[in-house]
C-alpha positions in Angstrom: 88.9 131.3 176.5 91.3 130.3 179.4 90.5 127.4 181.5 91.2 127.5 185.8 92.4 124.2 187.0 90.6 123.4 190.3 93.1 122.0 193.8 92.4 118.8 194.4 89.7 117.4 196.5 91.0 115.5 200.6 87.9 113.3 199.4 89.5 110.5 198.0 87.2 107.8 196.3 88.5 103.8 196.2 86.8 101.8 194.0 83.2 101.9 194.8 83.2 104.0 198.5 83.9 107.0 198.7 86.4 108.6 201.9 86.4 111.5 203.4 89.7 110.5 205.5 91.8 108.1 204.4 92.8 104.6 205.8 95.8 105.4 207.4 94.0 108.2 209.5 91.8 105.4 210.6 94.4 102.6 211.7 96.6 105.3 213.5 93.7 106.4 215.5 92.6 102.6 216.4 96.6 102.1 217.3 96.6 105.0 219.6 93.0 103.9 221.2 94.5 100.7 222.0 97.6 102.7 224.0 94.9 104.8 225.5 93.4 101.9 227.0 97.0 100.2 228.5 98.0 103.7 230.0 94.4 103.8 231.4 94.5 101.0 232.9 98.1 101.7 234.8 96.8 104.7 236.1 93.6 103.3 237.2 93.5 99.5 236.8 93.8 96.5 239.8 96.7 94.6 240.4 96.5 90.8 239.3 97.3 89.1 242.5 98.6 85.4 243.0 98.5 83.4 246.7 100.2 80.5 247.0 99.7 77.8 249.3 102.6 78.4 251.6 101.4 82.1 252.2 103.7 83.9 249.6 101.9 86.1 247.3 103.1 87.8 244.5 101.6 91.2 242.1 102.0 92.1 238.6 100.2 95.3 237.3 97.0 94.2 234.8 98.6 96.8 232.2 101.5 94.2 231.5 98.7 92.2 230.6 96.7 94.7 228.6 99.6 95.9 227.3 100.9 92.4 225.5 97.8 92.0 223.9 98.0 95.7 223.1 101.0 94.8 221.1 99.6 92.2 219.5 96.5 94.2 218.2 98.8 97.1 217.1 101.2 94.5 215.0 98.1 93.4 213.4 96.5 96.5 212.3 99.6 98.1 211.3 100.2 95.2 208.7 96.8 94.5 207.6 96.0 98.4 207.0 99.3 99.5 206.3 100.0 97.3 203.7 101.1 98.8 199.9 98.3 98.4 198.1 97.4 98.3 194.3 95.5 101.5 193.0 92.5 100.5 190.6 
């Protein structure tokens, strides 16, 4: 009697859930929905505009904005999800 060994499965099961994509497929498509959003708003977003009392007034882009907190979001994905981990 001879035996076939089967491929393995993409599913991969952790602890009690089961995946059909795994967790890195999931942070790098949050990280790159973040960036989405900061070149979104440079093509399409206001300018943050400041007047002061003299009459001098001064613009930055809202993406530098969006973009800093972008950063920030991106740093703390990247090490919460891609953190090593400890397989059961």
């Amino acid at each position: 009697m001879s035996t076939l060994s089967h491929e393995s499965s993409p599913v991969v099961r952790t602890g009690r859930r089961l995946q059909l994509v795994p967790i890195e497929a999931w942070t790098s498509l949050a990280i790159v929905v973040m960036w989405l959003a900061v070149l979104f708003d440079a093509m399409f977003g206001p300018n943050i505009t400041s007047t002061t009392p003299g009459g001098t007034s001064s613009s930055v882009p809202s993406a530098v904005a969006v973009a800093l907190f972008a950063t920030i979001g991106t740093l703390a994905v990247a090490k919460y999800w891609l953190r090593p981990r400890e397989h059961d």
